[in-house]
C-alpha positions, 0 to 999 in steps of 0.5 A: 466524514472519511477523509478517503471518501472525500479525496478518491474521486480527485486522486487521478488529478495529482501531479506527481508531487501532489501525489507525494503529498498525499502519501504523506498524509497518509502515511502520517495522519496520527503524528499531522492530527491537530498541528497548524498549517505551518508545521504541516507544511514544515513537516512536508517541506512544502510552502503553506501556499503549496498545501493549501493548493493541494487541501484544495485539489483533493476536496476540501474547502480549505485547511480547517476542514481537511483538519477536522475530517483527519480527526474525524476519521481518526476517532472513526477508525479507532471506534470501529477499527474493522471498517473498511475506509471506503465502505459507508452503509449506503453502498451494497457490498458489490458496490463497495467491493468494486469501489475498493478496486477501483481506488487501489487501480486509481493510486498507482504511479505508473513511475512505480510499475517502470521501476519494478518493470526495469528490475524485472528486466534484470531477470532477478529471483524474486521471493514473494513473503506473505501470511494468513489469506493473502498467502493463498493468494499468492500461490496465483501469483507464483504461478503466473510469475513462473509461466513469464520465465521468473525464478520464483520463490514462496516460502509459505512457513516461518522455518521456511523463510528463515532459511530462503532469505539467506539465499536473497541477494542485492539483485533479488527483487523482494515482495512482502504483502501485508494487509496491516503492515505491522508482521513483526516477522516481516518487519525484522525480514525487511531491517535485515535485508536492508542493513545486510543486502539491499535487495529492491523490498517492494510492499503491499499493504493496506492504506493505514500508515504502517512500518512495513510501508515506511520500510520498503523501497516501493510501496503499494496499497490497497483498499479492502472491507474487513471482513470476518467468519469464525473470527478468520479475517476473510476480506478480499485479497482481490486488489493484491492479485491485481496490483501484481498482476499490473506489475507484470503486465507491465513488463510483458508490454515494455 
């Protein structure tokens, strides 16, 4: 029993509050873990009327077995933390590498991608801040940001960094990719900026919930199958290139 498993086929169905109500979920599934309908409906600021709708649009029968599978899902991922969330035996690996796709695709808000399209519009520089597999990813990304006319910073070493964001501003757009969304560095980039400059901080991470995530002024997150060789993690990072590559599509189409 996976709680994602159970609710991507009905996420395109959300209304807009429906959807923060599951960002919600997510992002607290530890601290929701066993309460009463009542708290978790105080802890939402929602009616218990309103959660049990929403329990209900996203699958499950009623409350009591939305609670059981977040357990279960929680003892899954701590009994096998390397599991993707959308991957189950019975899916091949192009089925589940697809599936992954087509979940990240699925939960993006277009209200996001207006958002960043607006700032995108401003001509901001923009600085990309990722590590490990992702960051080679990212020298793609750099690349077809620069061809639509962006002033595009990569800074792909630790000093690097450290002296490229004294160079951020408040109309910089920053992006940090992240997969567990837990880099100190990245968090102590983020508390910075936000307590110094307040630049628009815009996340990619993982679905878990994570400080990079509750962090970050927009927040996308993608599904992956963790995947290891020699002990490097070489997951795909596929659903990180698609979700930038639909923020500037969207601005290329406004």
């Amino acid at each position: 029993m996976n709680f994602f498993e159970i609710v991507s086929s009905h996420l395109k169905d959300l209304t807009d509050n429906e959807h923060k109500l599951f960002e919600f979920v997510v992002s607290n599934m530890e601290n929701i873990n066993g309460k009463s309908i009542r708290s978790v409906a105080s802890m939402a600021y929602v009616s218990t009327a309103t959660f049990i709708r929403f329990v209900k649009k996203i699958g499950f029968s009623g409350y009591s077995e939305f609670a059981t599978v977040i357990k279960f899902t929680l003892i899954n991922e701590k009994e096998s933390p390397n599991k993707s969330i959308f991957y189950t035996e019975k899916l091949s690996y192009k089925e589940s590498y697809l599936k992954n796709i087509e979940e990240t695709i699925r939960v993006i808000k277009d209200k996001q991608l207006n958002l960043i399209s607006q700032k995108l519009k401003q001509k901001p520089e923009l600085y990309f801040f990722a590590k490990d597999a992702t960051k080679h990813l990212v020298e793609y990304i750099t690349f077809i940001y620069s061809i639509a006319g962006f002033k595009v910073f990569f800074p792909n070493d630790h000093n690097y960094r450290k002296i490229i964001s004294r160079e951020i501003d408040q109309d910089s757009l920053v992006f940090i990719m992240s997969f567990n969304g837990e880099n100190k560095e990245f968090i102590e980039l983020i508390s910075n900026l936000k307590r110094e400059k307040a630049p628009l901080i815009v996340s990619i991470t993982g679905a878990d919930n994570n400080t990079i995530q509750n962090l970050s002024d927009i927040n996308f997150y993608f599904f992956t199958d963790c995947l290891k060789c020699n002990d490097v993690d070489i997951g795909s990072r596929v659903s990180v290139a698609i979700i930038m590559e639909l923020i500037l599509y969207q601005f290329l189409y406004d």
